[in-house]
C-alpha positions in Angstrom: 6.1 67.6 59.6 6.3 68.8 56.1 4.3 71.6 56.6 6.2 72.8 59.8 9.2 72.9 57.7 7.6 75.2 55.0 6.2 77.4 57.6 9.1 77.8 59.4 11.7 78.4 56.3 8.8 80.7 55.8 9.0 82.2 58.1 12.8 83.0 58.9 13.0 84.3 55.1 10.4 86.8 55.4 11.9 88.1 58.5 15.0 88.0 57.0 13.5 90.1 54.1 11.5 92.3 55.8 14.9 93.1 58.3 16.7 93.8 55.2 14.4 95.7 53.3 13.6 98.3 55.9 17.4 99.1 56.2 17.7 99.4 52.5 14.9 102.2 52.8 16.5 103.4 55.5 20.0 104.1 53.7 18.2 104.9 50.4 16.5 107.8 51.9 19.5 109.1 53.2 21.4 108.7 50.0 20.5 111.1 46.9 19.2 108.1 44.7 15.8 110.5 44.4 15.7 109.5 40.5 12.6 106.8 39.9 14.9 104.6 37.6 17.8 104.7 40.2 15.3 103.7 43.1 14.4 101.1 41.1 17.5 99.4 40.2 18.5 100.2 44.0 15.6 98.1 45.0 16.2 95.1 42.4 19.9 95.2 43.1 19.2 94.6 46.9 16.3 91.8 46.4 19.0 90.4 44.3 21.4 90.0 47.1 18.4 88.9 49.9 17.9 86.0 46.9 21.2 85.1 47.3 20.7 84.0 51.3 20.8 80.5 52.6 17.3 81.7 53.9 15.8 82.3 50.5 17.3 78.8 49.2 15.9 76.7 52.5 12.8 78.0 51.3 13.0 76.9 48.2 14.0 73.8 48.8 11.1 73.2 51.3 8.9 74.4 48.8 9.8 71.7 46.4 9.4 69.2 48.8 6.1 70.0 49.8 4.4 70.8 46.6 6.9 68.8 43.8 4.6 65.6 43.6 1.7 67.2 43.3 0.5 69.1 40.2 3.8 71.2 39.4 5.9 68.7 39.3 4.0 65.3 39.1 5.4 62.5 36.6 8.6 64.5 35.5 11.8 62.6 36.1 13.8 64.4 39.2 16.3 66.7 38.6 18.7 69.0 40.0 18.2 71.6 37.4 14.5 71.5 38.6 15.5 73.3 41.7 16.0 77.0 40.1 12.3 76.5 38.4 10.9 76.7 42.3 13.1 79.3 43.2 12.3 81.3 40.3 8.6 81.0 41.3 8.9 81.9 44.2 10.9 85.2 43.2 8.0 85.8 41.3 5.5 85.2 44.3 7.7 88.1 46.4 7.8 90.3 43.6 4.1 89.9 42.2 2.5 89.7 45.8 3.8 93.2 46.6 5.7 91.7 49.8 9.1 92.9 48.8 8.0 96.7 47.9 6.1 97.1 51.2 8.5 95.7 52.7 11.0 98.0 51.3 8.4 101.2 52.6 8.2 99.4 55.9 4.4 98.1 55.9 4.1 95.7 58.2 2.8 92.1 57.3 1.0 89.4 58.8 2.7 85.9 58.7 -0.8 84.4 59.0 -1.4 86.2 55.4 1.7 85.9 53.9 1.3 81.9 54.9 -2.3 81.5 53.8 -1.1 83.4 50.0 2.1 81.3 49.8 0.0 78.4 50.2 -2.9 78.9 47.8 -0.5 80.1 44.9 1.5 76.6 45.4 -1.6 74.4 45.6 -3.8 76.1 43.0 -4.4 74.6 39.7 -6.5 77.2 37.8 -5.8 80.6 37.6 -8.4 83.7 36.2 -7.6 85.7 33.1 -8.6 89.0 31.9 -8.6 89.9 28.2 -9.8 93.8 28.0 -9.6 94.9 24.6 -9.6 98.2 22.9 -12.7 98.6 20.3 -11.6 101.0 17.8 -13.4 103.1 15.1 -16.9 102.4 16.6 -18.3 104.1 19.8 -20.8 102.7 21.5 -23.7 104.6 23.1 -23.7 103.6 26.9 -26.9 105.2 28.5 -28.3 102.0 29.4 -25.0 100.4 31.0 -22.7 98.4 29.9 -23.0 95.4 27.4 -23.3 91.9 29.2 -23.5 88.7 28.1 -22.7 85.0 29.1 -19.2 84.9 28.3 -18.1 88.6 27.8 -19.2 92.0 28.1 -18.7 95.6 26.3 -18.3 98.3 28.2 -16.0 101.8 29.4 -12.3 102.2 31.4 -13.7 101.7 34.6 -12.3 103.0 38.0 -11.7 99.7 39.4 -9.8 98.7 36.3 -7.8 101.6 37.3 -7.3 100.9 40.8 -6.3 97.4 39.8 -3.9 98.5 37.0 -2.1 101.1 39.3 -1.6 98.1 41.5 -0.2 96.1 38.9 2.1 99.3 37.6 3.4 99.9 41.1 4.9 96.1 41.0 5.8 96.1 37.6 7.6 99.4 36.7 10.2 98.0 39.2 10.8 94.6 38.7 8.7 93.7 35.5 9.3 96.9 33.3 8.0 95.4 30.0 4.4 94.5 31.8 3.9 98.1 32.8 1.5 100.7 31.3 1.3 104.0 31.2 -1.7 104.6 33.0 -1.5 108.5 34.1 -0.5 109.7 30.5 -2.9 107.5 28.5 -5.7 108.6 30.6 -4.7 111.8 30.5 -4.8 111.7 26.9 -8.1 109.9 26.7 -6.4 107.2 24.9 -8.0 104.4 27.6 -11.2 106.5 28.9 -12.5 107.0 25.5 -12.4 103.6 24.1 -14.9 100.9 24.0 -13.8 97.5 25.6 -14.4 94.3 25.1 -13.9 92.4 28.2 -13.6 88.6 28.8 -13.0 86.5 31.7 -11.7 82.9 31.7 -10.6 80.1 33.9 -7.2 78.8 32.6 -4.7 75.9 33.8 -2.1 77.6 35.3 1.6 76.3 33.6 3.0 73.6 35.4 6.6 74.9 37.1 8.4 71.4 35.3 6.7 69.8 32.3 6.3 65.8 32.1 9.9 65.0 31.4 11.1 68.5 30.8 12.0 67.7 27.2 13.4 70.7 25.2 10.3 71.1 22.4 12.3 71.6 19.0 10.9 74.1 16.6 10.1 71.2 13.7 8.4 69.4 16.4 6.0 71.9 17.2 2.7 72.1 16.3 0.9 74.8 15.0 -2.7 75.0 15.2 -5.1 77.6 12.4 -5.7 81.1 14.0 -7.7 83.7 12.1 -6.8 86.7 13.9 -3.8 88.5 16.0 -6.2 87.8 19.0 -6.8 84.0 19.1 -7.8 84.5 23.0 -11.0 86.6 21.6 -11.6 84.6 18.5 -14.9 82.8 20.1 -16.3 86.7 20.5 -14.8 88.3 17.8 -16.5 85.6 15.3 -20.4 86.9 16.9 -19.3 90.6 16.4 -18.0 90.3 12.7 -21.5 88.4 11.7 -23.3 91.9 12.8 -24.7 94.2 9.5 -21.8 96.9 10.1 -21.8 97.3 5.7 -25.5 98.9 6.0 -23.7 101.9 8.8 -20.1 102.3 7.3 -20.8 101.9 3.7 -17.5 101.0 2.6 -16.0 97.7 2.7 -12.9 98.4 4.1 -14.3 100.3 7.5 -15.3 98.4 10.3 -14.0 98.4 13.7 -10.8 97.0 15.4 -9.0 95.5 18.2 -5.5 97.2 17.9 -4.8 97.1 21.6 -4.8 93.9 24.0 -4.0 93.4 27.8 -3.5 90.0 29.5 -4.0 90.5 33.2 -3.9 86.8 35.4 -3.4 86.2 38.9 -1.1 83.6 38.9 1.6 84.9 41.1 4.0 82.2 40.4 4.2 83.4 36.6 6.1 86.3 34.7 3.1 88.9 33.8 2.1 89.4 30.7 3.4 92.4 28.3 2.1 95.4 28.2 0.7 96.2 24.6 2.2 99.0 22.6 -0.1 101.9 23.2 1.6 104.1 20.9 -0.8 102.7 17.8 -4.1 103.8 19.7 -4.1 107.7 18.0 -5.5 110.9 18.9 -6.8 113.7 17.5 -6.8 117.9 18.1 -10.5 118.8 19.6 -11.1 122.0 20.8 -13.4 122.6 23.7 -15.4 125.2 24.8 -15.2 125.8 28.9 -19.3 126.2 29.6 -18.2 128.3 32.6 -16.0 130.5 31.2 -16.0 130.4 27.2 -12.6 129.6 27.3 -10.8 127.3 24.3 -9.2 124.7 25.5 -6.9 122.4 23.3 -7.5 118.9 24.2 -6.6 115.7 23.0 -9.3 112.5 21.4 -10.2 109.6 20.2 -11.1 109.5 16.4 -14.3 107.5 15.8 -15.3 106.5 12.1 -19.1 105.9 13.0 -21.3 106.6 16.3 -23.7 104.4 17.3 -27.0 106.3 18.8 -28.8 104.0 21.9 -31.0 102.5 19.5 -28.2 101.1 17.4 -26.5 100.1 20.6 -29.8 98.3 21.7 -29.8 96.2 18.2 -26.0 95.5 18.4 -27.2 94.0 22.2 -30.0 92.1 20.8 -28.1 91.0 17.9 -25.5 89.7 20.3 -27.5 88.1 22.8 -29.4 86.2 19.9 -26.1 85.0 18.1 -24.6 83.5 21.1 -27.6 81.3 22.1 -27.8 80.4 18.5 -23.8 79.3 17.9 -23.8 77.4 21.4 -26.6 75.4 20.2 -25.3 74.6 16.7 -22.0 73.5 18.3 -23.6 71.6 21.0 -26.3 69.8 18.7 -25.4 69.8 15.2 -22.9 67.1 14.8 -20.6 67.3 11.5 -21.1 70.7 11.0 -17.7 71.4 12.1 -17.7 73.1 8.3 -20.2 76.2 10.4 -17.2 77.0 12.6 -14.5 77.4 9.3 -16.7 79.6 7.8 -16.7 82.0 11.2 -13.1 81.3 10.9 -12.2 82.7 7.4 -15.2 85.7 8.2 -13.1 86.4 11.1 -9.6 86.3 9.5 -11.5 88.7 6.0 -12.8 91.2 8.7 -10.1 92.3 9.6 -8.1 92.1 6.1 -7.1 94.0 3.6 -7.6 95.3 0.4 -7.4 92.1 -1.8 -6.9 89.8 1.0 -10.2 90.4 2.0 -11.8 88.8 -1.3 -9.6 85.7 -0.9 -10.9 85.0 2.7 -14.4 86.0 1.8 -14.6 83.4 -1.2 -12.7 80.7 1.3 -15.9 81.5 3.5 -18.1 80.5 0.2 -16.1 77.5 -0.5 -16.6 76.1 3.1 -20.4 76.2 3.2 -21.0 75.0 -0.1 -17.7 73.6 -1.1 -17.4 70.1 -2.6 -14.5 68.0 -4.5 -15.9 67.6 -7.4 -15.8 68.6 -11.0 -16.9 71.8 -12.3 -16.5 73.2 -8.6 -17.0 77.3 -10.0 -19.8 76.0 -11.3 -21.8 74.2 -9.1 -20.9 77.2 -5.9 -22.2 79.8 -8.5 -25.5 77.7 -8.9 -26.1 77.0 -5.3 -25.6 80.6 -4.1 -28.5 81.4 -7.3 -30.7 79.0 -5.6 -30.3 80.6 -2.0 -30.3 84.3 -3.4 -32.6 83.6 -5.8 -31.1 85.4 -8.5 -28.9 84.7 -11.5 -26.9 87.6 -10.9 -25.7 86.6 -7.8 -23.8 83.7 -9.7 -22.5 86.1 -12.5 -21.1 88.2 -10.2 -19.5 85.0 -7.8 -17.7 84.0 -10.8 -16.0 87.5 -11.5 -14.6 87.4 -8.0 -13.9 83.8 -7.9 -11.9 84.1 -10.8 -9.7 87.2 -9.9 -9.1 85.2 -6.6 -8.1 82.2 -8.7 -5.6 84.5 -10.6 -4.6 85.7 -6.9 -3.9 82.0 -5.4 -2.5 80.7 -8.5 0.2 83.2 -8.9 -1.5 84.0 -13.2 0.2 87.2 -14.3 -3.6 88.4 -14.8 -3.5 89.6 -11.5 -1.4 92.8 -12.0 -3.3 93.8 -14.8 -6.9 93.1 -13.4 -7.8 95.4 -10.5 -10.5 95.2 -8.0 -12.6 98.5 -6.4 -14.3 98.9 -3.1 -17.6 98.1 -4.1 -16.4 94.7 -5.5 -15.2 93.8 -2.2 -18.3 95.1 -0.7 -19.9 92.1 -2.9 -17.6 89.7 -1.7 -18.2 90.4 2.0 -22.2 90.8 1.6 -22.3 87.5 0.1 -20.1 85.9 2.4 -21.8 86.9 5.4 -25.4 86.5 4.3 -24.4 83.2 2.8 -23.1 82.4 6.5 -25.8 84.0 7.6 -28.4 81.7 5.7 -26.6 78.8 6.5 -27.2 79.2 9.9 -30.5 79.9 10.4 -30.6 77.4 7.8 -29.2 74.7 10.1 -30.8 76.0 13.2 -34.5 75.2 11.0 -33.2 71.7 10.8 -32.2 71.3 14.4 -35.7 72.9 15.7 -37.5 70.2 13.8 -35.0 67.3 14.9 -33.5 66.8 12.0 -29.4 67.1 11.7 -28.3 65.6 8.6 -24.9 65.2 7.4 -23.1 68.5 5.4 -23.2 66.1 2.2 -26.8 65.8 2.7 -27.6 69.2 3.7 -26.0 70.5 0.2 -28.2 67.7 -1.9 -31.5 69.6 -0.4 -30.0 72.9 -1.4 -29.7 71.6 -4.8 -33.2 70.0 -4.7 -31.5 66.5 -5.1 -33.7 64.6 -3.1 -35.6 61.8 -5.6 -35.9 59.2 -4.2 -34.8 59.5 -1.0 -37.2 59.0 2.3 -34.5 60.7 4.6 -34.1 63.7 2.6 -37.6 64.3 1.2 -38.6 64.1 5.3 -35.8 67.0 5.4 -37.4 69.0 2.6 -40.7 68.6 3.8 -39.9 70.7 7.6 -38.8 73.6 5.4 -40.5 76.8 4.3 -42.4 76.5 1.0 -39.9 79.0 -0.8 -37.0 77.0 0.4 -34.1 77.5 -0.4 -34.8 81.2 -1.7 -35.7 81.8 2.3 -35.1 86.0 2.0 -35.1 86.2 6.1 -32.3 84.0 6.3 -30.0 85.9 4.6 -29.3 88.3 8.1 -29.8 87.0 11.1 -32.5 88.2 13.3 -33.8 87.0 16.5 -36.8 87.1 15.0 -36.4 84.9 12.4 -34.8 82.0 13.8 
């Protein structure tokens, strides 16, 4: 019976609409509201007033009954005020489904359709995600095709992205003007064609319409979780892309590329879309091309690159990246306690895309996590274990420079305004970091190939040779290299080599 009653409310409503909508074309077109803007605020005006129908709130209401103890609604305490959540969802459903606007330009519908849409977004429980971020600074050579892996891909502005973002512009420029992009003049400007993206596609929960309870969550109740970027959806990428040898192409430890641009698209159509980024912070150039056919300058418009990478750089970023991801899955799948592997991506991540001094403090926070203890003499003892994995003395010499100008930096010492640091000191601090990281993993990946998976405490005695004595950990030393720990290999990370 339940359903009938859905169907049927419906039903009358989208009749109802549909009647109303077509008139509203109708004396719209014979009015002089020809201005975009004014059509626009025409159109939401009259939707406004069709909301307002005993129709319209039937529906609601049957909608709530026939989906409010299931997943949107399930456990929560019943509630008057719970009614307006439903119909807001389903003003979003109208809106984001494109009924309303074709109904407004008279396309006729089929109730069967309509029905089968109405049901799935109300039943559903997962809904898909796409992340498409802008790569600046870098272009990528695409010959071969794009770059696909398990869980993300690199590649150009497609056409079907534009198809499916001229889709989304045609329902949000009218009733979700903060969500919309614009698509003609950033194409026309190359500022989406031109650019490298970094795709990803995820199933998500979708939000439950009513909470457990619907309490009010009170700022000092919240809880706020560590992030080390502004893209926390793209961390689990980003932290395989920073761990590539960009230093040995850019030669300067303050290039490297970066995400300035990100857009959310779902297809949750009981949701608010997601804001459109700022576009106005992806920059172009003056280029001046040459007409083949007719010799003619023409003034255009581009996208600035730092560095270019040729096909066979693009091949070893692939390589590089189909490697690393193999190799982090496994590590997080078998290597229990060594949580410590994922900080360290962490703080890489966040001094990546630093600045100037920041960078040093994140790059010796990536030190202190792999090889970090609470102990006395702490400067000391990092400086001699990054000696024995280097192999050379002067790697600690110059660790203790840098930790101590970052000590001067977190402590607040006046020594910091006096003490300055240049780019090739930061260079340092990133090189080690990374190739520490670097070792550490293949490192740990060494251990888990010969089924061993000690405990961080014990992974750092082997490092410092501190095994007398002890069966477990001279049965560790014994499935490493002969030269351990100066292991030169380990210090990048090849597929090669692990």
């Amino acid at each position: 019976m339940r359903q009938n009653n859905k169907r049927e409310a419906l039903t009358q409503y989208t009749e109802f609409a549909f009647s109303e909508l077509s008139k509203a074309k109708k004396k719209q077109s014979s009015t002089f509201l020809s201005v975009v803007t004014t059509r626009n605020e025409y159109l939401r005006e009259r939707i406004k007033q069709i909301e307002q129908h005993e129709a319209f709130c039937q529906l609601a209401k049957e909608t709530r009954s026939a989906y409010g103890n299931g997943y949107h609604e399930y456990g929560s305490e019943k509630s008057r005020s719970h009614q307006e959540i439903w119909a807001g969802a389903l003003r979003n459903f109208f809106r984001r489904s494109e009924f309303y606007l074709n109904c407004f330009e008279r396309i006729p519908y089929d109730p069967e359709e309509i029905f089968d849409l109405y049901y799935q977004s109300f039943s559903r429980k997962e809904m898909q995600i796409t992340y498409l971020a802008t790569i600046a600074s870098v272009e990528l050579d695409f010959e071969k095709g794009a770059l696909r892996f398990e869980d993300f891909s690199i590649r150009r502005f497609s056409e079907e992205d534009k198809k499916r973002w001229q889709a989304n512009n045609r329902v949000n420029e009218v009733f979700y003007p903060r969500a919309a992009i614009d698509l003609e003049d950033a194409l026309e400007t190359r500022l989406i064609a031109d650019y490298s993206f970094l795709e990803k596609v995820v199933s998500s929960p979708i939000p439950r319409l009513v909470k457990d309870n619907d309490y009010f969550s009170w700022p000092e109740m919240e809880q706020h979780q560590v992030v080390f970027s502004n893209h926390s959806e793209l961390e689990d990428v980003l932290k395989k892309l920073v761990l590539f040898d960009w230093e040995s192409q850019f030669f300067d430890s303050g290039i490297g590329f970066d995400v300035p641009a990100l857009f959310k698209l779902d297809d949750n159509l009981l949701g608010h879309p997601s804001f459109a980024p700022d576009l106005s912070i992806l920059t172009t150039e003056p280029d001046i091309w040459i007409d083949p056919q007719s010799g003619e300058e023409i003034e255009r418009e581009k996208v600035p690159f730092l560095f270019y990478h040729t096909s066979k750089e693009t091949d070893e970023l692939r390589l590089f990246l189909e490697s690393i991801g193999g190799i982090l899955a496994s590590l997080k799948r078998k290597g229990r306690g060594w949580e410590f592997i994922e900080v360290a991506l962490g703080f890489l991540l966040k001094a990546f895309f630093s600045k100037g001094v920041e960078q040093l403090l994140w790059h010796i926070t990536v030190i202190e996590s792999l090889l970090g203890e609470n102990v006395v003499g702490l400067t000391d003892k990092l400086a001699e274990r990054l000696s024995r994995i280097w192999g050379e003395g002067s790697t600690g010499t110059c660790f203790r420079e840098l930790y101590d100008y970052r000590c001067n930096l977190v402590h607040g010492n006046e020594e910091v305004l006096n003490n300055k640091i240049n780019e090739d000191q930061l260079k340092e601090a990133r090189n080690l970091a990374r190739g520490t990281l670097s070792w550490f993993i293949n490192y740990l990946c060494h251990l888990l190939n010969s089924n061993k998976s000690p405990k961080r405490s014990k992974v750092l005695k082997v490092i410092d040779g501190d095994i007398s004595g002890n069966v477990y950990l001279q049965s560790v030393a014994d499935c490493l290299p002969p030269e351990f720990p100066v292991v030169r290999k380990w210090l990048c990370l090849r597929k090669d080599y692990v």
